[in-house]
MIDREN-749461 format. One record per residue (C-alpha): residue number from 0; residue in one letter; x, z, y. Coordinates in steps of 0.05 Angstrom, whole numbers, padded with zeros to 5 digits. Layout:
! MIDREN-749461
{site NUM; A; {X; Z; Y}}
...
END
This chain:
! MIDREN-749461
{site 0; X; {00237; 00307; -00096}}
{site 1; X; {00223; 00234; -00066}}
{site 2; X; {00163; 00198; -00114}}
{site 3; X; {00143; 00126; -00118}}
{site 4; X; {00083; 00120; -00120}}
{site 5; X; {00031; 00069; -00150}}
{site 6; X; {-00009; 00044; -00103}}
{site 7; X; {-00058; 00093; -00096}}
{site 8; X; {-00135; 00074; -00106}}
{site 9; X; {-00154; 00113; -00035}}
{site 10; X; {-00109; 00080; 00011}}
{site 11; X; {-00121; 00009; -00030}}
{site 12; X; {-00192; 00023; -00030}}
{site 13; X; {-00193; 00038; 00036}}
{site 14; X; {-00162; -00016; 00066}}
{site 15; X; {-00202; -00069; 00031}}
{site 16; X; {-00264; -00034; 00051}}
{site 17; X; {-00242; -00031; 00123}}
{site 18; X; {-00220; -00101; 00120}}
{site 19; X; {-00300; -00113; 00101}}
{site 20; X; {-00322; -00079; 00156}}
{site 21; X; {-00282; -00121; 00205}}
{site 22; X; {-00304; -00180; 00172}}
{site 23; X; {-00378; -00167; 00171}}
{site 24; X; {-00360; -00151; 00246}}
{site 25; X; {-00335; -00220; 00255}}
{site 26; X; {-00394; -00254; 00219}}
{site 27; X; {-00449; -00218; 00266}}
{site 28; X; {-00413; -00239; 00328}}
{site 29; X; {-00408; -00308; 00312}}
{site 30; X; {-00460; -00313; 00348}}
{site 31; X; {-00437; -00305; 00417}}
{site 32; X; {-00360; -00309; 00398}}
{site 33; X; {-00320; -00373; 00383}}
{site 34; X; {-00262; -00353; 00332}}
{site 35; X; {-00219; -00407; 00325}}
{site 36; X; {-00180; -00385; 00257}}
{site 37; X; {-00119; -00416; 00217}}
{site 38; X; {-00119; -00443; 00150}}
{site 39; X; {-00121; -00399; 00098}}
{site 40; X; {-00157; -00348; 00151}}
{site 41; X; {-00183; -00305; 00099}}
{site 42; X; {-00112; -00279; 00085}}
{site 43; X; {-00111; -00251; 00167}}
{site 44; X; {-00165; -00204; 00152}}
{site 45; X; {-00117; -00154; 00135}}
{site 46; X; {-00083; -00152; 00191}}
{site 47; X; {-00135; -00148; 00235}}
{site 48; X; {-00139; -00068; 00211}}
{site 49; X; {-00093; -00030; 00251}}
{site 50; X; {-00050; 00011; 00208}}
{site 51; X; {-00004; 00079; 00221}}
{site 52; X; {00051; 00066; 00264}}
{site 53; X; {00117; 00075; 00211}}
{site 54; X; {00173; 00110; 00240}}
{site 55; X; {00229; 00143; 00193}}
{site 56; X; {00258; 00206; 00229}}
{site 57; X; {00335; 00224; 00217}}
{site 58; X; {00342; 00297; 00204}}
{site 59; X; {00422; 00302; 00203}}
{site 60; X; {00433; 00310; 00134}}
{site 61; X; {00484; 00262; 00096}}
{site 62; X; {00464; 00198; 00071}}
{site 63; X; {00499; 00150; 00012}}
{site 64; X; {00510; 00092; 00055}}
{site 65; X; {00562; 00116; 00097}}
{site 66; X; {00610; 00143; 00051}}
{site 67; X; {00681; 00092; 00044}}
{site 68; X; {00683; 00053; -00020}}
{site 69; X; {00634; 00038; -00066}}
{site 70; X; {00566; 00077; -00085}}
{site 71; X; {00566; 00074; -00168}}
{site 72; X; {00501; 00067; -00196}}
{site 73; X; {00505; 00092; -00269}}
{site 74; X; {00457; 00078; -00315}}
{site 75; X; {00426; 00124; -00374}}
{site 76; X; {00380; 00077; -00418}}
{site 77; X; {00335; 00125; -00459}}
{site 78; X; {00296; 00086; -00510}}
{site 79; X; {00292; 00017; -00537}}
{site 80; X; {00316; -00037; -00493}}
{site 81; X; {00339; -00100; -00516}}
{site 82; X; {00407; -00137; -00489}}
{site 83; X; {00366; -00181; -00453}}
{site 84; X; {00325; -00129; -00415}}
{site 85; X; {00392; -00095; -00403}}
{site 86; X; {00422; -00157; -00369}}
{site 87; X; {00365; -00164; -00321}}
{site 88; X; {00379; -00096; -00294}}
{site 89; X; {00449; -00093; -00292}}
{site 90; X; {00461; -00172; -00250}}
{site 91; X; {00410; -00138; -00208}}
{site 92; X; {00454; -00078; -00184}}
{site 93; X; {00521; -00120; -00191}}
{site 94; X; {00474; -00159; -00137}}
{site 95; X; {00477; -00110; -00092}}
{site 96; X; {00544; -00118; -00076}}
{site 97; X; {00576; -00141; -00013}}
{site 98; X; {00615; -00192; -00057}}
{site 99; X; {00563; -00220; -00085}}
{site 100; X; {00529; -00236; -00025}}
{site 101; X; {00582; -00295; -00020}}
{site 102; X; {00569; -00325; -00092}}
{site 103; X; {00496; -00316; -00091}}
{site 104; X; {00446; -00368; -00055}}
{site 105; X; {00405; -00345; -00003}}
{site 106; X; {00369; -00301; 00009}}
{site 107; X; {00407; -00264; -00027}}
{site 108; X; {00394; -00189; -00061}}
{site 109; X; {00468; -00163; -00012}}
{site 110; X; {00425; -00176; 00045}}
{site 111; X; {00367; -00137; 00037}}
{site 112; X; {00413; -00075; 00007}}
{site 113; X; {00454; -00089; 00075}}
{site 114; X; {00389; -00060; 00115}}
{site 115; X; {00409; 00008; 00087}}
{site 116; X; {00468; -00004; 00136}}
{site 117; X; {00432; -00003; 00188}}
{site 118; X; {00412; 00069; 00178}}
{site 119; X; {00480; 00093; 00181}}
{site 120; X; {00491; 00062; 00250}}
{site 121; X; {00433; 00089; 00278}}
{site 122; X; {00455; 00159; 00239}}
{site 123; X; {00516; 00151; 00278}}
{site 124; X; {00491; 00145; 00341}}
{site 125; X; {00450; 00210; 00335}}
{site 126; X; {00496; 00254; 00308}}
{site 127; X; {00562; 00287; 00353}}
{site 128; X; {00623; 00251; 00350}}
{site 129; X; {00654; 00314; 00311}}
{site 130; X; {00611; 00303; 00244}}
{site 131; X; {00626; 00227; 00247}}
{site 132; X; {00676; 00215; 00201}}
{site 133; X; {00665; 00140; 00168}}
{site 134; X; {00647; 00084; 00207}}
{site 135; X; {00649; 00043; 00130}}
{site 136; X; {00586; 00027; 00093}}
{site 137; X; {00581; 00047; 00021}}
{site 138; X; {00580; -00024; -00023}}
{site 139; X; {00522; -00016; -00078}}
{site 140; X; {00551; -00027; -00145}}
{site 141; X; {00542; -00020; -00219}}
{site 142; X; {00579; 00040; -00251}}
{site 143; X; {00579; 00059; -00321}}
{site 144; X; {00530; 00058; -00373}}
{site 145; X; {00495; 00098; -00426}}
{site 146; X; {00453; 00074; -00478}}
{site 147; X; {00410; 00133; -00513}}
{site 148; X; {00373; 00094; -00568}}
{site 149; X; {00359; 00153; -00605}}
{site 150; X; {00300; 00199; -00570}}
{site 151; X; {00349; 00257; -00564}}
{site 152; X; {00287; 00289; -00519}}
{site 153; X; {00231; 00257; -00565}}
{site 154; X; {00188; 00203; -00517}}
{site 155; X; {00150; 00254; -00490}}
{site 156; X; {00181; 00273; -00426}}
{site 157; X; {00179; 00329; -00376}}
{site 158; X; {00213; 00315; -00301}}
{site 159; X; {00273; 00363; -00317}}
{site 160; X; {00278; 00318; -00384}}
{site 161; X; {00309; 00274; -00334}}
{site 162; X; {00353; 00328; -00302}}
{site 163; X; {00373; 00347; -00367}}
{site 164; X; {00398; 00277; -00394}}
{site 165; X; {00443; 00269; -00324}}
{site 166; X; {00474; 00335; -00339}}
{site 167; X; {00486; 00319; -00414}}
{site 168; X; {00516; 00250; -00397}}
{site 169; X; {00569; 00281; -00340}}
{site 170; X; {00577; 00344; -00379}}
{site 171; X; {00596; 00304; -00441}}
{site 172; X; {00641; 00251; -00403}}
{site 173; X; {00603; 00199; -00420}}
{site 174; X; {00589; 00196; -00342}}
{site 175; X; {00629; 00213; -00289}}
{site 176; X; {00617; 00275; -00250}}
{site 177; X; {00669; 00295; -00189}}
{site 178; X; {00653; 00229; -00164}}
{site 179; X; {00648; 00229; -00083}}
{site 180; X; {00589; 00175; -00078}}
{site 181; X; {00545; 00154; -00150}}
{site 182; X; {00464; 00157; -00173}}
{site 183; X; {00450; 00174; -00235}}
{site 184; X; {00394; 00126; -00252}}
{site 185; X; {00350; 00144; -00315}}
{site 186; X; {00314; 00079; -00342}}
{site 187; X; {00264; 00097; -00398}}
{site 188; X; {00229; 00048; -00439}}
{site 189; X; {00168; 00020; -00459}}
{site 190; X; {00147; 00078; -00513}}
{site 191; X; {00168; 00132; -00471}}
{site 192; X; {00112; 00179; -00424}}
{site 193; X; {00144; 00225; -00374}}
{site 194; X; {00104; 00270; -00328}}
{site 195; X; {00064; 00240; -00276}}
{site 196; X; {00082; 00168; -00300}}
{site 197; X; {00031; 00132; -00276}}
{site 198; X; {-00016; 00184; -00256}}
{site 199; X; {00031; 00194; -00189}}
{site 200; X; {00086; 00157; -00201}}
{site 201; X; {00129; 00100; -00224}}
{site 202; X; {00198; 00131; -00200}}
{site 203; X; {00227; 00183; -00172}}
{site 204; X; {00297; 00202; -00148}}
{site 205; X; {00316; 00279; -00138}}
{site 206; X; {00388; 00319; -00142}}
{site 207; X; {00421; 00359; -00193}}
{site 208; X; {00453; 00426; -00173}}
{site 209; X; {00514; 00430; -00217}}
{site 210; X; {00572; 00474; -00226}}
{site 211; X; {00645; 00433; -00228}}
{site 212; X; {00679; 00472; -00286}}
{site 213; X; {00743; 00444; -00264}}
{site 214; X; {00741; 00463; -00195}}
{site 215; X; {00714; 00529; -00217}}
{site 216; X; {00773; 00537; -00261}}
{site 217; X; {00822; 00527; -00206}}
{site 218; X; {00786; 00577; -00165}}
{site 219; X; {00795; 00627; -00213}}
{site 220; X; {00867; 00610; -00223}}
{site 221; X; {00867; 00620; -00138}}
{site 222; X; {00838; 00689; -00137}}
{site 223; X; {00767; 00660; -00120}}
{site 224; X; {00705; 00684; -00148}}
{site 225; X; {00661; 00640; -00119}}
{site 226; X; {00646; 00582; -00163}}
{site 227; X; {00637; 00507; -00122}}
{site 228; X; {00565; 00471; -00131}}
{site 229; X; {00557; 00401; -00120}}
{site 230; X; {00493; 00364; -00111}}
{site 231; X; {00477; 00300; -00153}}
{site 232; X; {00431; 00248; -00132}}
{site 233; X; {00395; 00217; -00193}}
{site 234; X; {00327; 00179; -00202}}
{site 235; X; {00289; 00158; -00250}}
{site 236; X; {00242; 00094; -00265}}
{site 237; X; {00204; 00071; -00323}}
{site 238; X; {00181; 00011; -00362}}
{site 239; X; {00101; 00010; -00353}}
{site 240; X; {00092; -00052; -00392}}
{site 241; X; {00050; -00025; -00444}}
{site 242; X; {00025; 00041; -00398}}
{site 243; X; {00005; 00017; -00337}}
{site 244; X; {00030; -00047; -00314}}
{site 245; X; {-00029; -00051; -00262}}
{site 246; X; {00005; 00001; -00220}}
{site 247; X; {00080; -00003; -00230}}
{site 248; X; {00089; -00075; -00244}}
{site 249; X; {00042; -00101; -00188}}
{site 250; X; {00038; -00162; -00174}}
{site 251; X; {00062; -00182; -00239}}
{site 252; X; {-00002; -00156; -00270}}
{site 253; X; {-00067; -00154; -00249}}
{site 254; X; {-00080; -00082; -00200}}
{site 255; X; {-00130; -00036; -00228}}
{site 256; X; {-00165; -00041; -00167}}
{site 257; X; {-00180; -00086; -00106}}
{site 258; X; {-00185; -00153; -00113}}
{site 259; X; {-00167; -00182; -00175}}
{site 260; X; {-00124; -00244; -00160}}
{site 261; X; {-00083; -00269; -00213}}
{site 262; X; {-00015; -00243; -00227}}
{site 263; X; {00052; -00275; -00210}}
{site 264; X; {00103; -00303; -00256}}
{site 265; X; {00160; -00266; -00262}}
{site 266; X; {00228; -00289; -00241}}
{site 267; X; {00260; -00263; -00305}}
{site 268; X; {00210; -00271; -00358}}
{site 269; X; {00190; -00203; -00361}}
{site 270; X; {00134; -00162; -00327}}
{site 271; X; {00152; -00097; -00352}}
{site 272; X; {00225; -00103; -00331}}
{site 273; X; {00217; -00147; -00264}}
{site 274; X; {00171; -00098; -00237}}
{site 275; X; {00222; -00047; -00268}}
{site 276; X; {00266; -00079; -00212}}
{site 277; X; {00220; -00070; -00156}}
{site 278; X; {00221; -00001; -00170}}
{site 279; X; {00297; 00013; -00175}}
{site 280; X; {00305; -00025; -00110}}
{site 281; X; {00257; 00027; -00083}}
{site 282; X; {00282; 00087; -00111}}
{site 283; X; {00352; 00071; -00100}}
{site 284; X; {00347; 00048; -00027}}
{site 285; X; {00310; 00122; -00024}}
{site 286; X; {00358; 00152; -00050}}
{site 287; X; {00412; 00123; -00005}}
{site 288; X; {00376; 00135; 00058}}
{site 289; X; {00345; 00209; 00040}}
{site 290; X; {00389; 00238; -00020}}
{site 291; X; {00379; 00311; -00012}}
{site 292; X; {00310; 00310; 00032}}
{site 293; X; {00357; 00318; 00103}}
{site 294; X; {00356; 00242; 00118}}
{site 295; X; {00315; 00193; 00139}}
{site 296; X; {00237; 00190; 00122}}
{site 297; X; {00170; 00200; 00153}}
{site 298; X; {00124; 00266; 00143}}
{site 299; X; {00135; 00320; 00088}}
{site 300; X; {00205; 00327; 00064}}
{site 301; X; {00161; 00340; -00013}}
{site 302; X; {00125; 00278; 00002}}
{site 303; X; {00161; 00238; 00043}}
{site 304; X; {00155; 00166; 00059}}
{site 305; X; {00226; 00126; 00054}}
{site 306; X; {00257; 00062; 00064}}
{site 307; X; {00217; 00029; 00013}}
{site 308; X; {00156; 00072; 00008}}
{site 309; X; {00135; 00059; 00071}}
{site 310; X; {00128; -00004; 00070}}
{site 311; X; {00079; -00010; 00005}}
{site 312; X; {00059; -00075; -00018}}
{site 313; X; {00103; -00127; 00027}}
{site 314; X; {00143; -00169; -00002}}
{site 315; X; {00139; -00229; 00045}}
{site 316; X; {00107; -00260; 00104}}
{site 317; X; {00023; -00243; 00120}}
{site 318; X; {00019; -00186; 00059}}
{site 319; X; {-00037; -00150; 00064}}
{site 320; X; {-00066; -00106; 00005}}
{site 321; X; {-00077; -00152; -00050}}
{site 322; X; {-00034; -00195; -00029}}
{site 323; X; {00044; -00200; -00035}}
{site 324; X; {00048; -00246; 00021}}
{site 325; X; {00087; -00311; 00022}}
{site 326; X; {00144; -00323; -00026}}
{site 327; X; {00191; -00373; -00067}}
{site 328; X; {00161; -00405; -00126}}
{site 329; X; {00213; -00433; -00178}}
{site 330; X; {00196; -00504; -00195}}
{site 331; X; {00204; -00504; -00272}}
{site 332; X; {00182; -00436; -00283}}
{site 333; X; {00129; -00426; -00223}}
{site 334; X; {00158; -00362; -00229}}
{site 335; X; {00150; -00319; -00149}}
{site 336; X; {00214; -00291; -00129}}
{site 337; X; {00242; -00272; -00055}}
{site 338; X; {00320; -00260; -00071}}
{site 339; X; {00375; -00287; -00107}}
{site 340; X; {00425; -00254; -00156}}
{site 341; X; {00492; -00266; -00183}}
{site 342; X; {00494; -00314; -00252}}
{site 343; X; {00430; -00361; -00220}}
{site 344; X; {00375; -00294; -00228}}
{site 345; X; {00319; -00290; -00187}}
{site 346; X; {00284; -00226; -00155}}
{site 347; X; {00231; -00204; -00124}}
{site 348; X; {00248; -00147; -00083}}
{site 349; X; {00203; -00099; -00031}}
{site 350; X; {00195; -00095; 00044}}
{site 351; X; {00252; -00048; 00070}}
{site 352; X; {00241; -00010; 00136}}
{site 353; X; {00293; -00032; 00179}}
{site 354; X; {00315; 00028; 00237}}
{site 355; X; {00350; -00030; 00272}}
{site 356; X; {00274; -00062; 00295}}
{site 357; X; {00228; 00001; 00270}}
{site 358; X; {00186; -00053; 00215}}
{site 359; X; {00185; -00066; 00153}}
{site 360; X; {00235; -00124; 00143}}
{site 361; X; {00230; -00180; 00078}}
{site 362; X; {00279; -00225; 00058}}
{site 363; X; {00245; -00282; 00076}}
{site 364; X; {00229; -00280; 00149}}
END
């Protein structure tokens, strides 16, 4: 299982404190040393700590981005969410889209999904020309949708509470299930816990062993006992609005710790929701790069680092922990934003290793 984490206090903690260090270095030097620095040279100090070189290892399993056709994202909304809320979300993963790329201004959201592209060249390139069947690119879109306004599972939620409403939702027909490319995206709201929300994570993705009943059927009728098993890729993300917006909806909100600058506007008018965003970007670009744990990430397949996740806390030029780094500010609104949607939205999306340059790539470069 692949978790998004918040940003953790020891790694934020000790960054800023190593970011002091270098600075108190600095001042007791000055000295003897002429440092000539930019404007705004306070927002350099973070870059003067040298961090751990990020490099995402393929390990020759399949991926979602290099499957023909499209890669349907469906949607199971478990709790209250209003129309509005719902809107947001969905123009976001119509966004996605290699259509939309074309009505959208730029930078648009098409190009920063079109750096999960780049991991199926490089895929590609590694593996034999015998397991290379596709040379297409899977085109992100929105599938079909579920709305479970009723608490079926109460709003008290275990991890295989999550499992458990993909497999209803396919099993029932409400979703699709002998689909050859889809996520099963669970989006709980506001009033909802689910283990390790905020104490680990704000989203995870995973996949669902399931048996196709009428696959199995047709084995029977063949003489087969065996019964076929498919995988499902599905993740889940969760409104921290009124739970912990200091860790999932960063920098919307104020962090729980480091330095306390104040929060950014949000493109769409809501915290809880736009940082909802930032998350499905990053669990979904996850889970197309490293669906079952055999593709691309860095360290321990259990606690790997991904796409998204390894690049924590960029979202445009000179980040540094703390701070987002530079980005587009809406005139009328003064909302920050980095991408552009279909119907006029605004996004601000994450910092997306790229295998095509080995760093972490923004939109706005």
């Amino acid at each position: 299982m692949a978790v998004l984490r918040p940003h953790t206090a020891a790694k934020f903690l000790n960054m800023v404190i190593l970011s002091m260090i270098v600075a108190n270095i600095s001042m007791s030097l000055s000295a003897t040393a002429h440092v000539i620095r930019p404007a705004g040279h306070s927002r350099k100090l973070g870059s003067l700590v040298e961090e751990p070189e990020v490099v995402l290892t393929y390990h020759n399993g399949p991926l979602l981005t290099n499957k023909p056709g499209s890669l349907n994202v469906h949607l199971i909304w478990y709790g209250k969410f209003n129309p509005a809320q719902r809107s947001i979300v969905g123009d976001f993963l119509q966004s996605l889209s290699l259509g939309a790329e074309a009505k959208a201004k730029k930078p648009s959201v098409s190009a920063w999904w079109n750096t999960t592209h780049n991991y199926n060249t490089k895929a590609k390139a590694k593996l034999p020309s015998s397991t290379t069947t596709t040379t297409s690119n899977s085109i992100a879109m929105l599938g079909k949708q579920v709305v479970e306004k009723g608490y079926s599972l109460g709003k008290s939620l275990k991890r295989a509470d999550i499992a458990a409403l993909v497999k209803a939702a396919t099993k029932s027909g409400a979703l699709p299930l002998l689909e050859s490319n889809a996520l099963y995206l669970v989006l709980t709201s506001e009033d909802v816990s689910v283990e390790g929300f905020c104490m680990s994570s704000c989203g995870f993705h995973d996949s669902l062993n399931v048996l196709s009943h009428q696959n199995s059927r047709r084995s029977r009728m063949m003489g087969k006992k065996k019964e076929p098993h498919y995988l499902l890729p599905y993740a889940w993300v969760g409104n921290s609005a009124s739970q912990c917006p200091g860790q999932c909806a960063w920098p919307f909100h104020q962090p729980i710790y480091g330095p306390q600058t104040p929060p950014l506007v949000a493109p769409n008018g809501d915290m809880g929701i736009d940082g909802m965003i930032i998350n499905i970007a990053s669990v979904v670009a996850g889970a197309a790069t490293n669906p079952f744990n055999t593709g691309y990430f860095q360290g321990d397949a259990l606690a790997p680092l991904e796409a998204v996740s390894a690049c924590p806390g960029i979202y445009g030029r000179g980040a540094y922990p703390g701070f987002p780094g530079d980005l587009l500010v809406d005139e009328t609104t003064g909302a920050s934003y980095n991408g552009h949607g279909l119907n006029g939205r605004k996004f601000l999306l994450p910092a997306m290793w790229d295998p095509a340059t080995g760093s972490c790539k923004t939109l706005l470069v």
